[in-house]
N, C-alpha and C positions, 0 to 999 in steps of 0.2 A: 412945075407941078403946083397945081392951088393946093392951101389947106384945105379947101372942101374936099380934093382927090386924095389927100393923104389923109385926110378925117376917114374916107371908106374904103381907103385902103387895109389902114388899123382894124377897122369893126372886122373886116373882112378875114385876116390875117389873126383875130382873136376870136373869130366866130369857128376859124377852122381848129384851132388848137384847143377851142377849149372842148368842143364837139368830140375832138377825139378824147380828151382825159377823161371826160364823161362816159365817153362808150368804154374805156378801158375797166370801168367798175361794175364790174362782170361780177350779179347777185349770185350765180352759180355757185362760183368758186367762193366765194364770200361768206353766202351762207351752210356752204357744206365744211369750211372751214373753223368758222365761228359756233356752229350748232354741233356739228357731228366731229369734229378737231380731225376732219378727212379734207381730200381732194378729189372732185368729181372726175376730174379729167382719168383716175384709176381706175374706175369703175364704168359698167356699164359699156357703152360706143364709145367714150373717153370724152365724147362732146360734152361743154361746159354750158348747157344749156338747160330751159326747162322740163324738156320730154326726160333727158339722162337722169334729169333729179325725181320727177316724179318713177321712175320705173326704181329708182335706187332706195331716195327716201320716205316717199310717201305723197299725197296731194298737196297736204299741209303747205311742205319748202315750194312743192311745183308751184304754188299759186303766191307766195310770196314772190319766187323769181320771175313771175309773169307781171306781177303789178310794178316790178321794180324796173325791169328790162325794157317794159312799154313805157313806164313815166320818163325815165334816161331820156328816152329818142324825144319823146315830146321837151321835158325840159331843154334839150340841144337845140330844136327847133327854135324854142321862143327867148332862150339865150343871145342867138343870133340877133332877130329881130332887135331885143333889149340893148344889144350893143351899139346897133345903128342908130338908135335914139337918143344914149348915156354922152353917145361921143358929136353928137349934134349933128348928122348926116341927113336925119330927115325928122318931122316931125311927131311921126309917129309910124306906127309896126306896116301900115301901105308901103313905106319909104327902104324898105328892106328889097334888093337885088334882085330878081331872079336865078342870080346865077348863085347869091347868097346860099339861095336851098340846096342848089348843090352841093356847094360846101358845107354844110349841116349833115349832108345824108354821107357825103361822103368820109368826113371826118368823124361822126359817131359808129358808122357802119366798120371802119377800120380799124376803132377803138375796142369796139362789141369783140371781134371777131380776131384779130388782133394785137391783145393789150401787152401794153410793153411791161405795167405792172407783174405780167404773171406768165414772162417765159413767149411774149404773143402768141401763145395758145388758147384763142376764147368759142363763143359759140359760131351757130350760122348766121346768125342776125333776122331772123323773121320777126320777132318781141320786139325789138326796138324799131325795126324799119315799119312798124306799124304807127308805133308811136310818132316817127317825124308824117307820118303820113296823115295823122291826124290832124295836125297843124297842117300842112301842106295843099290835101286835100280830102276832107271828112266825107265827101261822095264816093271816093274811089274806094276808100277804108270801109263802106260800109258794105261796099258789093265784094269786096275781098272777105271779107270775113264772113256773109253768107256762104260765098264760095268752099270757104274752106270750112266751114262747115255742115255743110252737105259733103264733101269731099270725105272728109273725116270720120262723119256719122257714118256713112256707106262701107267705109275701109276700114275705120278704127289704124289709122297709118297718119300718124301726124306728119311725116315725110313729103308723104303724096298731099296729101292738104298743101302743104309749104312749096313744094315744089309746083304745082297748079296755080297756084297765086302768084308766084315769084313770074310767072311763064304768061299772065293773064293782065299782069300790072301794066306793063307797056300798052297794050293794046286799051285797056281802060283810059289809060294815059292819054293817048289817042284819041278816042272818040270823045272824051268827055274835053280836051281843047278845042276840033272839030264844031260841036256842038254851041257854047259857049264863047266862039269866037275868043281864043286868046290869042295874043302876038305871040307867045312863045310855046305854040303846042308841038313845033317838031324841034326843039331843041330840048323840051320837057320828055316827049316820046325818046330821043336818042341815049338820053340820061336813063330815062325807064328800062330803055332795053340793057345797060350799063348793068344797072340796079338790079332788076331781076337775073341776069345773066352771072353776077356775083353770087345772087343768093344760090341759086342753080349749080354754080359750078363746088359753094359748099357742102352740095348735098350729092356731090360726082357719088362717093360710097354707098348713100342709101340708092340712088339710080340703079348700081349693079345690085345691089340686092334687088332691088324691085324688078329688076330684068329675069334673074334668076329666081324668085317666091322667095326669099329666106326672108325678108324685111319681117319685122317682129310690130304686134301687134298690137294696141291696148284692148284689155278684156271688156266686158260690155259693162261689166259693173265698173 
C-alpha cells in the first residue's frame, strides 16, 4: 500500500467520523435545552427537528435550528474536501473522491438523525441533507427547494414538502448527471435513491397520517 493510498485512506476514514460528530449536534435538542431547560423529543411528534420546535416554541428557535442544521451538512461537506487537501491527497477541493460524498452524506445524515450524544434519538435529516447538497450540487438544491415550496405553500404540511423532495432527489440526480455527462451519474443516482429512501422512511409516521387526513398543519399566518 503507497502513502498516497493510505494518505486517502485517512481523509477518507476522518471525513466519515468527523461528518458524523457533526451531524450528532442536533440544534433541536440544544437549543430547547439551553433556552427553554426542556427536551423537544417530549413535546409535540417528539421529532427533534425544526417543524417540532417551531409548532412548540415559536419561529424564533425554528429559524435558528434551520440556519444551524443547514450549515452542519454544508460544513461536513467541505470538511471532507479540507481533509483531502490538509493530508496532501490532492491539491485542491477537485481532488476530493466521489465516493468521498458519500461518505459526507452518509456520516452526517446518521449523526443528524442518530446522535449517539443524545440517546440516537435525533431528527429526519431534510436541514442538513440540504446543506451537504449545497456543496454537492447547488442545481439540484435549487429545484428541491422550489419544490418544496410550492409543496408546502399549497398544503401548509411541511412533511409532504420533505417527503416530495426526498422522493424527487434521485431522479434529479438522474437527469442532471444524464445531461452534463458525468462519469458517475448512476452510482450518484443509486446513492440518491439511498438518500432519499432514508429520508422517506423517517417520515414512515407522517405517511400514515397523511394516508389517514390527521397530518397537522401550519396556519397561514
Amino acid at each position: 500500500m503507497t502513502m498516497e493510498t493510505v494518505r486517502l485512506v485517512l481523509s477518507m476514514v476522518l471525513t466519515l467520523v468527523a461528518s458524523y460528530l457533526i451531524g450528532c449536534a442536533n440544534f433541536a435538542i440544544i437549543i430547547s435545552h439551553l433556552v427553554y431547560h426542556k427536551d423537544i423529543r417530549n413535546y409535540g411528534s417528539g421529532n427533534a427537528g425544526m417543524t417540532n420546535i417551531a409548532r412548540t416554541f415559536g419561529k424564533w428557535p425554528a429559524i435558528a435550528v434551520t440556519i444551524g442544521d443547514f450549515l452542519k451538512g454544508t460544513l461536513a461537506a467541505l470538511l471532507g474536501h479540507l481533509f483531502v487537501v490538509i493530508l496532501g491527497v490532492g491539491t485542491g477541493f477537485d481532488a476530493f473522491p466521489f465516493y468521498g460524498n458519500y461518505l459526507v452524506a452518509l456520516g452526517v445524515m446518521l449523526g443528524h438523525c442518530f446522535p449517539a450524544f443524545y440517546g440516537f434519538r435525533g431528527g429526519k435529516g431534510i436541514l442538513v441533507s440540504a446543506g451537504v447538497i449545497l456543496v454537492l450540487n447547488y442545481r439540484v438544491l435549487l429545484v428541491l427547494l422550489a419544490v418544496f415550496l410550492i409543496v408546502f405553500l399549497c398544503s401548509r404540511m411541511v412533511s409532504l414538502g420533505s417527503i416530495t423532495v426526498a422522493a424527487l432527489y434521485p431522479i434529479l440526480i438522474l437527469v442532471d448527471g444524464l445531461v452534463r455527462h458525468t462519469g458517475t451519474v448512476w452510482a450518484d443516482t443509486l446513492v440518491g435513491i439511498f438518500w432519499g429512501g432514508m429520508v422517506i422512511f423517517l417520515h414512515r409516521a407522517n405517511i400514515k397520517r397523511l394516508l389517514n387526513g390527521t397530518e397537522s398543519k401550519f396556519s397561514k399566518k
